[in-house]
DSSP file (Angstrom, degrees, kcal/mol; ACC not computed):
  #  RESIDUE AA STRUCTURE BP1 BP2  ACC     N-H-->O    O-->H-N    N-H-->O    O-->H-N    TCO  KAPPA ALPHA  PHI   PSI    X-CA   Y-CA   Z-CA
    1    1 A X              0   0    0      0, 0.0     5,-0.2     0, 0.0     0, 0.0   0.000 360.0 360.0 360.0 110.6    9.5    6.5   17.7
    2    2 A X     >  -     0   0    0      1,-0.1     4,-0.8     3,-0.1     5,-0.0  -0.242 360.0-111.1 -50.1 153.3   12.2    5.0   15.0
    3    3 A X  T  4 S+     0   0    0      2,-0.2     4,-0.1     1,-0.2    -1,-0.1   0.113 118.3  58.6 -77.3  11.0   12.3    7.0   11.5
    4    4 A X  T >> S+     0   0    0      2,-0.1     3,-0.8     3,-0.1     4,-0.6   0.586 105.0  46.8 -98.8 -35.4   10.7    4.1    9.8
    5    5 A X  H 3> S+     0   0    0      1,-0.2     4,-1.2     2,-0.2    -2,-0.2   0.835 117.4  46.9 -56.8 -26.0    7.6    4.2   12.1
    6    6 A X  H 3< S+     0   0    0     -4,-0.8    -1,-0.2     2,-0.2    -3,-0.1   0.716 107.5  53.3 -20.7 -52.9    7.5    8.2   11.4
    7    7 A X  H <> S+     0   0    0     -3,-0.8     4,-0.6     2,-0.2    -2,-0.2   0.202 112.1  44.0-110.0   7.9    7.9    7.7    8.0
    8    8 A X  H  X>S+     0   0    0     -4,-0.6     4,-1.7     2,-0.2     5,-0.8   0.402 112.1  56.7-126.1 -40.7    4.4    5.0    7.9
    9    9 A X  H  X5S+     0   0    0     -4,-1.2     4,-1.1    -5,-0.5    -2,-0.2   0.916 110.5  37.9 -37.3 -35.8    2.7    7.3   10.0
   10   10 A X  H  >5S+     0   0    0      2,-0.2     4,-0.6     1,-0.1     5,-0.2   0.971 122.6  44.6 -82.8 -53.7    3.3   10.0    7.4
   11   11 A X  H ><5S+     0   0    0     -4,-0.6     3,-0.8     1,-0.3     5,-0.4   0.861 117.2  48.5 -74.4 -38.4    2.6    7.3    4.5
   12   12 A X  H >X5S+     0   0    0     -4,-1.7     4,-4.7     1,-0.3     3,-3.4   0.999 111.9  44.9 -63.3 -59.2   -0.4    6.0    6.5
   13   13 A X  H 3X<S+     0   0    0     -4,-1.1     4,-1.5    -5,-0.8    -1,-0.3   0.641 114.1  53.9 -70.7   0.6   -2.1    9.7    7.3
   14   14 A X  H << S+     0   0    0     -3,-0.8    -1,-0.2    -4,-0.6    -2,-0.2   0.334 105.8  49.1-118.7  28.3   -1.5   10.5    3.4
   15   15 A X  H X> S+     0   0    0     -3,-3.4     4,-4.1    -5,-0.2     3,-2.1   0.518 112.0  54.7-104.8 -51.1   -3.3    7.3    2.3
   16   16 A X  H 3< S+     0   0    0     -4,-4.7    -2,-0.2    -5,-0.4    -3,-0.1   0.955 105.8  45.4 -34.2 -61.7   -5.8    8.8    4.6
   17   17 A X  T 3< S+     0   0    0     -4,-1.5    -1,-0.3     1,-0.3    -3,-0.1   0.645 110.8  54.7 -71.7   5.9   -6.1   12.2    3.0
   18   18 A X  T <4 S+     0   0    0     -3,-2.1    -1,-0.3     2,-0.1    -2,-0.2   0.909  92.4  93.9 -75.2 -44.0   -6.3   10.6   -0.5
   19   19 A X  S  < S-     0   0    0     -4,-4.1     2,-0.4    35,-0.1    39,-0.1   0.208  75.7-143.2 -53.9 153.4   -9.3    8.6    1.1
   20   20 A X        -     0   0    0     37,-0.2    -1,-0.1    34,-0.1     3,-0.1  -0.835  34.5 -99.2-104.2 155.6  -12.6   10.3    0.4
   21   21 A X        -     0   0    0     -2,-0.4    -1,-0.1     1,-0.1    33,-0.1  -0.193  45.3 -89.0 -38.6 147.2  -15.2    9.9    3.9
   22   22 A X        -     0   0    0      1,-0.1     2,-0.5    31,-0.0    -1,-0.1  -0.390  43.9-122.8 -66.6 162.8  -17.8    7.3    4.0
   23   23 A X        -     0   0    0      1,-0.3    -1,-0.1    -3,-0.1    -3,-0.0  -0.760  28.8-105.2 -96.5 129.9  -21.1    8.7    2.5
   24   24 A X        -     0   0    0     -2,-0.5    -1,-0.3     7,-0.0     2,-0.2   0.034  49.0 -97.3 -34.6 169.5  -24.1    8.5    4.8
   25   25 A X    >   -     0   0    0      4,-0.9     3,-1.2     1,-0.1     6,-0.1  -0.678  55.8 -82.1 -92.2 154.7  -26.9    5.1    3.5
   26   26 A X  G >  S+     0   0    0      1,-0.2     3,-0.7    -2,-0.2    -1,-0.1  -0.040 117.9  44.9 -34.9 141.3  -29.6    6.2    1.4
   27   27 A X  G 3  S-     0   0    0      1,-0.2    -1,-0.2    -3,-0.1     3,-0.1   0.517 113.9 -93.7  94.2 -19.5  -32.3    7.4    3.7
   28   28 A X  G <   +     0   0    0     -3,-1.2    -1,-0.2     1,-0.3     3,-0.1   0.125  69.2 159.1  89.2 -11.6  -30.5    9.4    6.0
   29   29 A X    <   -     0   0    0     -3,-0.7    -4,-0.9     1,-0.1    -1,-0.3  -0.055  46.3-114.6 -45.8 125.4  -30.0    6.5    8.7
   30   30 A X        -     0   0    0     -3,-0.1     2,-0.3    -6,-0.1    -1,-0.1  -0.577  23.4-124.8 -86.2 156.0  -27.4    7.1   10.9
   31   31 A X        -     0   0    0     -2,-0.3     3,-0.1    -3,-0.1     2,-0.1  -0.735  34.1-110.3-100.7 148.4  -24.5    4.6   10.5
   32   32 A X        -     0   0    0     -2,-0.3    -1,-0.1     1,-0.2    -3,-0.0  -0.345  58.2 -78.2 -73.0 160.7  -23.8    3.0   14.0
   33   33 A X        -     0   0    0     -2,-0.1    -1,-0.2    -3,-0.0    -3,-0.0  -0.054  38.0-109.5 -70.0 161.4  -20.6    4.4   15.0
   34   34 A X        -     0   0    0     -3,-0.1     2,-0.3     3,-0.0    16,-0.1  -0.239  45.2-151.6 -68.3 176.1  -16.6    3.2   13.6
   35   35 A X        -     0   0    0     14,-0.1     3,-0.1    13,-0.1    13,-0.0  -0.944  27.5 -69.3-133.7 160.0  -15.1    1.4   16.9
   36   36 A X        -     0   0    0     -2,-0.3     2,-0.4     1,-0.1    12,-0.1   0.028  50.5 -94.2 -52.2 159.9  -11.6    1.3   17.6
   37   37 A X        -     0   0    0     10,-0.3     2,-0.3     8,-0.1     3,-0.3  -0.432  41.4-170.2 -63.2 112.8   -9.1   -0.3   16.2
   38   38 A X        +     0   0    0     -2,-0.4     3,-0.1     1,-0.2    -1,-0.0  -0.847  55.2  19.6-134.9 179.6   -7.9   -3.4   17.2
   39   39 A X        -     0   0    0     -2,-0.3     2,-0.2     1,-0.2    -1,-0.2   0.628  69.6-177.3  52.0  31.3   -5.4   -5.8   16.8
   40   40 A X        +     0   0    0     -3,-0.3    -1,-0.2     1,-0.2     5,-0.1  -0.380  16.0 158.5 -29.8 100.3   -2.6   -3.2   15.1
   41   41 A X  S    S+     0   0    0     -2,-0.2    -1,-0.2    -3,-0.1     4,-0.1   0.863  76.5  10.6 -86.3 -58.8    0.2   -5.0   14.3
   42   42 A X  S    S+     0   0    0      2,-0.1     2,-0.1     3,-0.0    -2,-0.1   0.820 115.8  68.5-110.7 -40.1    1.9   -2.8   11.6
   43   43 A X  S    S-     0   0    0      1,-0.1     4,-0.1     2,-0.0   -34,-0.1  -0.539 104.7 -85.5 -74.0 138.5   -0.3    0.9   11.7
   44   44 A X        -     0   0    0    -39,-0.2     3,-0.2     1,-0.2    -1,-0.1  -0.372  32.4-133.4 -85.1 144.7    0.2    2.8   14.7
   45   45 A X  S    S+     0   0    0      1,-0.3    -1,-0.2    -5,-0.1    -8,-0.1   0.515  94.7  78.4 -80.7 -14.0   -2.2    1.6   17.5
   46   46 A X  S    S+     0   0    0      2,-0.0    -1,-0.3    -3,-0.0    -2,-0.1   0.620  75.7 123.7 -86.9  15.5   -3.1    5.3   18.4
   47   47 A X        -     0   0    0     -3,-0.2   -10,-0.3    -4,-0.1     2,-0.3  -0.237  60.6-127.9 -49.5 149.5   -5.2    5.3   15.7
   48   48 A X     >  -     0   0    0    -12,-0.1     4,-1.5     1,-0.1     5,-0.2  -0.641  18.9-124.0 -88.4 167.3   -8.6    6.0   15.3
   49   49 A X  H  > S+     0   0    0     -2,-0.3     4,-1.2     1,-0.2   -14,-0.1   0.831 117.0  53.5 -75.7 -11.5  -11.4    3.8   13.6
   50   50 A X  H  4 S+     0   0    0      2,-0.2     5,-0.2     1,-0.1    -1,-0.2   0.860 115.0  43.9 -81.8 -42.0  -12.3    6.8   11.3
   51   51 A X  H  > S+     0   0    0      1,-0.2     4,-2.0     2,-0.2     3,-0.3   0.865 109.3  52.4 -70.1 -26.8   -8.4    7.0   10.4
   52   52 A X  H  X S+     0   0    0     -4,-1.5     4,-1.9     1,-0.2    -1,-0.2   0.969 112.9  45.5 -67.5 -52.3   -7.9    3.4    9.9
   53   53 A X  H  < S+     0   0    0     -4,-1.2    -1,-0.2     2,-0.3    -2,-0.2  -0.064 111.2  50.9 -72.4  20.4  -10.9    3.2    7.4
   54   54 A X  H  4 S+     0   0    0     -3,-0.3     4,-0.3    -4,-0.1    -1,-0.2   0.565 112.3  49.1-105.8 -54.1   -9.9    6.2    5.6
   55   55 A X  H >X S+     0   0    0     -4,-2.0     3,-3.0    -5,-0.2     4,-2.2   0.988 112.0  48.0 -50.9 -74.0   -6.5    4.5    5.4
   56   56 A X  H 3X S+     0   0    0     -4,-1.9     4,-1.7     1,-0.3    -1,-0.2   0.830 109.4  53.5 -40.7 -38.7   -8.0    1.1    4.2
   57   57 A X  H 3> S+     0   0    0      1,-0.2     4,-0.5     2,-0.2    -1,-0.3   0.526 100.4  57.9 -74.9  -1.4  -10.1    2.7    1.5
   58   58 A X  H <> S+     0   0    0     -3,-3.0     4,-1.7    -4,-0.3    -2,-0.2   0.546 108.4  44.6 -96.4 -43.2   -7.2    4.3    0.2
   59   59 A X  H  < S+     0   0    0     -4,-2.2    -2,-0.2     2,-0.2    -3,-0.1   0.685 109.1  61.2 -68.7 -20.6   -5.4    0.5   -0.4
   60   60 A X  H >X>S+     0   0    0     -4,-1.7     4,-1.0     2,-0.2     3,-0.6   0.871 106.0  48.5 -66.5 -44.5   -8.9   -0.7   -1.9
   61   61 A X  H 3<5S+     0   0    0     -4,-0.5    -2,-0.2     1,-0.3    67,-0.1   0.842 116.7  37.5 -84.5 -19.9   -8.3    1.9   -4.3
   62   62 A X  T 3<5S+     0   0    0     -4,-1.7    -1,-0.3     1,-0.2    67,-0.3   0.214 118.2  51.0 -95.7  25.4   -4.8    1.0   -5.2
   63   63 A X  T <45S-     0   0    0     -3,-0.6    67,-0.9    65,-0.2    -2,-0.2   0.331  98.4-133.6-112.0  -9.6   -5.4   -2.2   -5.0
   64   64 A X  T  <5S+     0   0    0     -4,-1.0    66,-0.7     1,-0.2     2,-0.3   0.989  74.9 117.4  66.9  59.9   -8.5   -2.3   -7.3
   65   65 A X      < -     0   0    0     -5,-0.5    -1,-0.2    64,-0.1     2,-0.2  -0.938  58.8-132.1-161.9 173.8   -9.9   -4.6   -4.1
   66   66 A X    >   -     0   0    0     -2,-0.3     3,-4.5    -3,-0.1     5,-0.3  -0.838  40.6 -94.3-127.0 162.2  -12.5   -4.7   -1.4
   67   67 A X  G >> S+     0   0    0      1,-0.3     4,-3.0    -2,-0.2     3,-1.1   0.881 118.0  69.7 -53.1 -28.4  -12.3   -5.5    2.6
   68   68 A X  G 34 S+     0   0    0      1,-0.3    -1,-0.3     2,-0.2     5,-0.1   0.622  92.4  73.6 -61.1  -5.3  -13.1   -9.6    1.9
   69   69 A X  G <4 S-     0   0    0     -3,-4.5    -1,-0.3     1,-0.1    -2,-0.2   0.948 119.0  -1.0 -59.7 -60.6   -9.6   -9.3    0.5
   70   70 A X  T <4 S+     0   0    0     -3,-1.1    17,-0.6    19,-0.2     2,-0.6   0.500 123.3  75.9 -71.9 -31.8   -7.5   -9.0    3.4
   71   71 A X  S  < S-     0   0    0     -4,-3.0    11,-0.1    -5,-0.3    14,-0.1  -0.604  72.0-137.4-104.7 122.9  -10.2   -9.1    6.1
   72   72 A X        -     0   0    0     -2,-0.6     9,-0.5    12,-0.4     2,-0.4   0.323  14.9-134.0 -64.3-145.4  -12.0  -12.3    7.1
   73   73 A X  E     -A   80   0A   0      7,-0.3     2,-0.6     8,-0.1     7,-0.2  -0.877  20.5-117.6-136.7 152.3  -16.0  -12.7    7.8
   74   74 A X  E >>> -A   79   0A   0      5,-2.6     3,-1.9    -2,-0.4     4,-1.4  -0.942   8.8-141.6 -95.4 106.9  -17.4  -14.3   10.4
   75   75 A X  G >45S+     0   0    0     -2,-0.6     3,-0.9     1,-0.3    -1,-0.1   0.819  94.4  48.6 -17.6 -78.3  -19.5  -17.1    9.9
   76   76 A X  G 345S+     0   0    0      1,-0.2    -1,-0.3     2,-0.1     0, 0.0   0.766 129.2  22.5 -53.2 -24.7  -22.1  -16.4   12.5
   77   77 A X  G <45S-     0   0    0     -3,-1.9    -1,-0.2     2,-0.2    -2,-0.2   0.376  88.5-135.5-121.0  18.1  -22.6  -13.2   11.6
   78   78 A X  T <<5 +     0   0    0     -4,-1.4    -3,-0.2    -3,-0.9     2,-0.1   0.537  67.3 123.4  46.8   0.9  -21.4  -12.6    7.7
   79   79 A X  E   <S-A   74   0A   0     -5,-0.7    -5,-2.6     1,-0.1    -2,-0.2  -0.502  73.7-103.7 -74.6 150.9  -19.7   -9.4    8.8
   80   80 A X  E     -A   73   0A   0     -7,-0.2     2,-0.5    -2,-0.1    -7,-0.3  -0.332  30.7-152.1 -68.5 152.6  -16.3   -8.7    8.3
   81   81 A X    >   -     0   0    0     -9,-0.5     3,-2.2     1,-0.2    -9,-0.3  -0.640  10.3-169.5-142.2 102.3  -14.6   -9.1   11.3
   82   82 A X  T 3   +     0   0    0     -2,-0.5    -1,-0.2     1,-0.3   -10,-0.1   0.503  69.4  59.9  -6.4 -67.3  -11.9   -7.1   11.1
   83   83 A X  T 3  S+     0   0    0     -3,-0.1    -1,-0.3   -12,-0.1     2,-0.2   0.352  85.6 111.7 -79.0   4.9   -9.4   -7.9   14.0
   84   84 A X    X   -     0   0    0     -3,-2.2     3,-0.5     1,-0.1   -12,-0.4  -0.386  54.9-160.1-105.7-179.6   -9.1  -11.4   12.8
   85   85 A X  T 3   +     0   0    0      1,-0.2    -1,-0.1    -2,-0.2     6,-0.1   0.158  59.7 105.2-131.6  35.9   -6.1  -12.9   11.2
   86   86 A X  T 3   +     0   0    0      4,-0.0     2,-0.4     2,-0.0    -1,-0.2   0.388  62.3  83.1 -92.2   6.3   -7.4  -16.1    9.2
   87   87 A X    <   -     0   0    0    -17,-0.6     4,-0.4    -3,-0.5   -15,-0.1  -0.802  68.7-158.2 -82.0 141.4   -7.1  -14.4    5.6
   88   88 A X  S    S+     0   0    0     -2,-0.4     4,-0.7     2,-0.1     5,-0.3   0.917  93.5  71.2 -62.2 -54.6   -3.4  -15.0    4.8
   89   89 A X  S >>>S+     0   0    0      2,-0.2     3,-2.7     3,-0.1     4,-1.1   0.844  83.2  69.9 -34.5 -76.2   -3.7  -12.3    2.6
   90   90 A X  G >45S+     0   0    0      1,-0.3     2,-1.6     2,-0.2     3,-1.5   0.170 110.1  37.8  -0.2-132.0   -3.9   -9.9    5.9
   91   91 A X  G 345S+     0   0    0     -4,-0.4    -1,-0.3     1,-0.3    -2,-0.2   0.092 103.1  55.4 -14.7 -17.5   -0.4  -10.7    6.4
   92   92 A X  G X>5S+     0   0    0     -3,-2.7     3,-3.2    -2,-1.6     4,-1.7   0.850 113.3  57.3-102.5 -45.6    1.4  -10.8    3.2
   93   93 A X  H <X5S+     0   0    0     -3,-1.5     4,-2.0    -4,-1.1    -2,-0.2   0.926 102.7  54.0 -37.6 -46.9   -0.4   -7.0    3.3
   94   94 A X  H 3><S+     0   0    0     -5,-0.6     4,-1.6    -4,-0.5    -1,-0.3   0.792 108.4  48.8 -71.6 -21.7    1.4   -6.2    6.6
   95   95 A X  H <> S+     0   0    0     -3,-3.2     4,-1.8    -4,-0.2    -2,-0.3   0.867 109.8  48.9 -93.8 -48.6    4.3   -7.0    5.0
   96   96 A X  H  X S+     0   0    0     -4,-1.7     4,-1.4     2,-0.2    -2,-0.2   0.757 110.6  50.3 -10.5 -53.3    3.5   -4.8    2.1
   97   97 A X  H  X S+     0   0    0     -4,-2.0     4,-1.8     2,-0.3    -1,-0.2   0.924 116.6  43.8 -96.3 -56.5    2.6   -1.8    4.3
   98   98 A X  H  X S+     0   0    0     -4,-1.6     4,-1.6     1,-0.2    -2,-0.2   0.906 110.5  54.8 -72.1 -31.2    6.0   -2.3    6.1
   99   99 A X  H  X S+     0   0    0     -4,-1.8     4,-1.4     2,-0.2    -2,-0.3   0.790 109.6  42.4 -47.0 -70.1    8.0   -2.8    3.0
  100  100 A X  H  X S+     0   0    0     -4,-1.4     4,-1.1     1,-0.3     3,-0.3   0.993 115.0  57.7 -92.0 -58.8    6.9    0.5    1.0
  101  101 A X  H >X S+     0   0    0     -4,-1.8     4,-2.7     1,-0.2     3,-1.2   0.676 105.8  43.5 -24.5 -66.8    7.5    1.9    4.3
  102  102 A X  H 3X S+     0   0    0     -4,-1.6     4,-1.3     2,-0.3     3,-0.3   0.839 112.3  56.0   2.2 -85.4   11.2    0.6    4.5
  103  103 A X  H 3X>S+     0   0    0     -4,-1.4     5,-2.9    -3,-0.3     4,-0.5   0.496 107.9  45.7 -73.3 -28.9   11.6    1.7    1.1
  104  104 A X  H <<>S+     0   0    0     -3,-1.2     5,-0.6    -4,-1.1    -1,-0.3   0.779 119.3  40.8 -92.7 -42.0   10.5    5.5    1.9
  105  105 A X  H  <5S+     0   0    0     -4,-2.7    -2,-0.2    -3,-0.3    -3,-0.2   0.553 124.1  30.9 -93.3  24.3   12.4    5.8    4.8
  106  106 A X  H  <5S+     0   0    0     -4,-1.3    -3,-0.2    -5,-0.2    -2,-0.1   0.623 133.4  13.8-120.6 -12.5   15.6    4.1    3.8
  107  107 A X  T >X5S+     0   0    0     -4,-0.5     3,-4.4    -5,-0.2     4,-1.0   0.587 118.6  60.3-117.4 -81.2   16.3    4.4    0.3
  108  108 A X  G >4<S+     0   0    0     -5,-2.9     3,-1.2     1,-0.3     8,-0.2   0.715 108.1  56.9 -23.8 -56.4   13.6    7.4   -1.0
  109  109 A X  G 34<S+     0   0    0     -5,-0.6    -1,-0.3     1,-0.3    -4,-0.1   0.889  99.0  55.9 -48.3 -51.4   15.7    9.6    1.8
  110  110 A X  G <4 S+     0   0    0     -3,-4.4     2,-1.0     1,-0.1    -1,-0.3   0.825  89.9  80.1 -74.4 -21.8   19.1    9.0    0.3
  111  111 A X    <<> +     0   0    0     -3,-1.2     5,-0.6    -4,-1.0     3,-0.1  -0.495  46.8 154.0-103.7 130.1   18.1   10.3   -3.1
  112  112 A X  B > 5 +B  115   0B   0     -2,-1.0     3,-1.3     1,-0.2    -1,-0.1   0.464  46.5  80.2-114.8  -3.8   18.3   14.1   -2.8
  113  113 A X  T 3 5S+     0   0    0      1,-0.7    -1,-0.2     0, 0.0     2,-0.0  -0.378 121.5  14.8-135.9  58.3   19.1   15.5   -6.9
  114  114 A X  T 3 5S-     0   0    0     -3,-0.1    -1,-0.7     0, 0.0     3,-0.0   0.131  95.8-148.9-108.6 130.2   16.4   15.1   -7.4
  115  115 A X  B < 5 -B  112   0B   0     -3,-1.3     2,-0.2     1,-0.1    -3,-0.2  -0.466  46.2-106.3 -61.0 145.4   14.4   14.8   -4.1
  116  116 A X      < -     0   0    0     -5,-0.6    -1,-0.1    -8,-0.2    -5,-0.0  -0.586  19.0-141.5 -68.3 147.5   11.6   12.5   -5.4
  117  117 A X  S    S+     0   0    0     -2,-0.2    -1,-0.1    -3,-0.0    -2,-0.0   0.857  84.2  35.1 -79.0 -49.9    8.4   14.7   -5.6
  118  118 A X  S    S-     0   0    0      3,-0.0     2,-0.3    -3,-0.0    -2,-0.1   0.519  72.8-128.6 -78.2-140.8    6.4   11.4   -4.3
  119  119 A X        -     0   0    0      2,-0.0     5,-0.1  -108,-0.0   -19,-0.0  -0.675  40.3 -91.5-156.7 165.3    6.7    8.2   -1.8
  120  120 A X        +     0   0    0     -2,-0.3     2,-0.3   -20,-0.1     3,-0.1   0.228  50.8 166.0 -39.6 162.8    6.0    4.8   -2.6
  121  121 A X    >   -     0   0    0      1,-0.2     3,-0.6   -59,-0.0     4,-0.3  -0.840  51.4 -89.8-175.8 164.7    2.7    3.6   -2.1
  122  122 A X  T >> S+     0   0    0     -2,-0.3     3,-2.0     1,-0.2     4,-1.5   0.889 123.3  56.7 -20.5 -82.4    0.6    0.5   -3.1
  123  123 A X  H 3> S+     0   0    0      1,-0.3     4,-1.1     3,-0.2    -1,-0.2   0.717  93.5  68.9 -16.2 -47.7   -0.5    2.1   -6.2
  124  124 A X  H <4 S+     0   0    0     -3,-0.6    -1,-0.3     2,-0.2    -2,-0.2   0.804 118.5  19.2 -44.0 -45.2    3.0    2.6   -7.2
  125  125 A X  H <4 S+     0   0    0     -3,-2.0    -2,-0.2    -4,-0.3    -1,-0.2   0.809 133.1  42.7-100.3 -85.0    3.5   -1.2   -7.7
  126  126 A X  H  < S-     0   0    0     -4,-1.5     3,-0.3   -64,-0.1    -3,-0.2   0.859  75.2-159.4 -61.7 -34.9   -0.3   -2.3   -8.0
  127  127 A X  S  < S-     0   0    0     -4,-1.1   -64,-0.1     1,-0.2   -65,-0.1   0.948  84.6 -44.3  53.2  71.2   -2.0    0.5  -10.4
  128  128 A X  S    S+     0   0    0    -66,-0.2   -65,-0.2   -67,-0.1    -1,-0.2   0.659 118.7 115.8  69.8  43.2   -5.4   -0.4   -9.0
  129  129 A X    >   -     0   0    0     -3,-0.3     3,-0.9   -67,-0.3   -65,-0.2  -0.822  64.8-144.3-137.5 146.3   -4.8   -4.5   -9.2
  130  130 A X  T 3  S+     0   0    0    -67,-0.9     2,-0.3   -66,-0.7    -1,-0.2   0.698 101.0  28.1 -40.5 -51.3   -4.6   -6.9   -6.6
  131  131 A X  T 3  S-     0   0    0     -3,-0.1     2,-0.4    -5,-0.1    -1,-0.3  -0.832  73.6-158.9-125.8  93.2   -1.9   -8.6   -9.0
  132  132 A X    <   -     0   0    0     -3,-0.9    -5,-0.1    -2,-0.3    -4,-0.1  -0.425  23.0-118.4 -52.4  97.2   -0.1   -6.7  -11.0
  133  133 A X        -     0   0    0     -2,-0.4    -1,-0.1     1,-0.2    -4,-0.0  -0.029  38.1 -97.8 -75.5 142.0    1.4   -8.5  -13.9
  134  134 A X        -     0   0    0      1,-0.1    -1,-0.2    -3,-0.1     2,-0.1  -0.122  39.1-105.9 -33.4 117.9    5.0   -8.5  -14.0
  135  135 A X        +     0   0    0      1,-0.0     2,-0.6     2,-0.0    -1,-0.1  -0.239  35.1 170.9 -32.5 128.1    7.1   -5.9  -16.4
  136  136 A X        -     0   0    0     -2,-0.1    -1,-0.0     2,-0.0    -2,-0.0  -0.729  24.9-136.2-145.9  90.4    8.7   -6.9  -19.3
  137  137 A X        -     0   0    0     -2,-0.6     2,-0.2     2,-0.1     5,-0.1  -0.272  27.1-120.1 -39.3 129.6   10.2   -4.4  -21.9
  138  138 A X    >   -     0   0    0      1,-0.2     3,-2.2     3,-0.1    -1,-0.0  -0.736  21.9-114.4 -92.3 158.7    9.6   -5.0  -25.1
  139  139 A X  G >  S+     0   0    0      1,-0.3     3,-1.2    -2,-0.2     4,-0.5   0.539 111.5  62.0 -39.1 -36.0   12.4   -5.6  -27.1
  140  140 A X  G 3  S+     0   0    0      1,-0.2     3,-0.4     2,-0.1    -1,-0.3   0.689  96.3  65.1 -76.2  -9.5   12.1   -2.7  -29.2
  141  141 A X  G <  S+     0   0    0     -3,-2.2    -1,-0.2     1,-0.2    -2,-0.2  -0.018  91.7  63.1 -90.4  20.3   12.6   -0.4  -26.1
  142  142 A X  S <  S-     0   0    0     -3,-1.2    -1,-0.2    -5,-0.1    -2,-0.1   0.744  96.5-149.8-100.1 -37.4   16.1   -1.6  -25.4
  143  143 A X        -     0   0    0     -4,-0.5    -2,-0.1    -3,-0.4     0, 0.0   0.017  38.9 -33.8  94.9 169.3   17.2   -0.3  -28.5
  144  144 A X        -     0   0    0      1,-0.1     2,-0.9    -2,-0.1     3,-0.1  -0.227  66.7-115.0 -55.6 156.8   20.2   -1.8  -30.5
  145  145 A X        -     0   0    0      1,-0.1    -1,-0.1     0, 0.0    -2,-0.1  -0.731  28.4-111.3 -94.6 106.3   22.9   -3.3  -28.6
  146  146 A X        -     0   0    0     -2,-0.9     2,-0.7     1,-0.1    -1,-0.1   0.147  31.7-129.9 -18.7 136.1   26.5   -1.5  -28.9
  147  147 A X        -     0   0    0     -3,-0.1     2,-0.4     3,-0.0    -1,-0.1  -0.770  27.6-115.5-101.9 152.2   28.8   -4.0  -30.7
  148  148 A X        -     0   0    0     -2,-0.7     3,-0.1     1,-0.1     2,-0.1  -0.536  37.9 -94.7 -77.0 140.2   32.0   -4.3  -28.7
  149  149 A X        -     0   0    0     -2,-0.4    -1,-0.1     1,-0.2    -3,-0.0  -0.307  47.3 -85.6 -61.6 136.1   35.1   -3.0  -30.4
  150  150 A X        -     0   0    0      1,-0.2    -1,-0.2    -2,-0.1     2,-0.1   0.124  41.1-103.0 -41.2 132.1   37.5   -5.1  -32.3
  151  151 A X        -     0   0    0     -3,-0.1    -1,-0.2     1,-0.1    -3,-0.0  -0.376  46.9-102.2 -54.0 126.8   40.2   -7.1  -30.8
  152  152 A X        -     0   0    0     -2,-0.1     2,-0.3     1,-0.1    -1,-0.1  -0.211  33.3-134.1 -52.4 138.0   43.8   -5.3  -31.3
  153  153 A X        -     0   0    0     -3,-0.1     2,-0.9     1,-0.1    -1,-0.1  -0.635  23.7-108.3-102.7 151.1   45.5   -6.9  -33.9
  154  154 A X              0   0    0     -2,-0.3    -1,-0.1     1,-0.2    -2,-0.0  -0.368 360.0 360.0 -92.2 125.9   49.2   -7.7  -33.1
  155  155 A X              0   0    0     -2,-0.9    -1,-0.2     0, 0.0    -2,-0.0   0.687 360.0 360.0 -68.4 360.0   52.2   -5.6  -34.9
């Protein structure tokens, strides 16, 4: 297993423990059971479907988003259907997910004074929206600009 795949395993199972468990329906009805996962491109395939959705609910909430985001529906039946790959969104998300990976185990490693306390995640970037509007300092947070020292003048 490569240290970036490690290191989205770790990122993956501690999006998990943010995620809180589904709550039973009103009524007490049992919910038919998760099924496995399928079509794993970028989250390791030994998952379960209770870990996978733990995982996804933990990207809804730092993404400020719901499944119809990434995940298409199926006509015939108006359910999401999970394993399929006709939102784009899906994908530019798979790159996403490897990307803060990447970023936690290739850069976040090297800095060690101080080790950062966290790792990257969605959130980090998004703050609970889908699209996060760019940063822009405002001016007054640059502070004045040095003025550059005077040319020598010639004896």
């Amino acid at each position: 297993m490569t240290r970036s795949l490690r290191l989205l395993l770790t990122l993956s199972l501690s999006a998990a423990a943010f995620a809180q468990a589904p709550t039973p329906p009103p009524g007490g009805q049992a919910r038919r059971p998760i099924p496995p996962p399928s079509n794993l491109k970028v989250l390791p395939r030994d998952l379960t479907g209770p870990q996978v959705v733990a995982i996804m609910r933990g990207y809804e909430r730092q993404l400020g988003v719901e499944c119809e985001y990434c995940h298409a529906t199926d006509p015939a039946t108006g359910r999401h259907n999970f394993a399929s790959d006709a939102n784009p969104m899906k994908d530019r998300a798979r790159v996403m997910i490897k990307m803060t990976a990447t970023i936690n185990a290739d850069f976040l490693t090297q800095l060690t004074d101080p080790k950062p306390a966290t790792q990257v995640e969605c959130g980090t970037c998004h703050r609970g929206m889908s699209k996060p509007p760019a940063f822009v300092p405002k001016p007054e947070e640059h502070g004045p600009r040095p003025t550059p020292p005077p040319p020598p003048t010639p004896q």
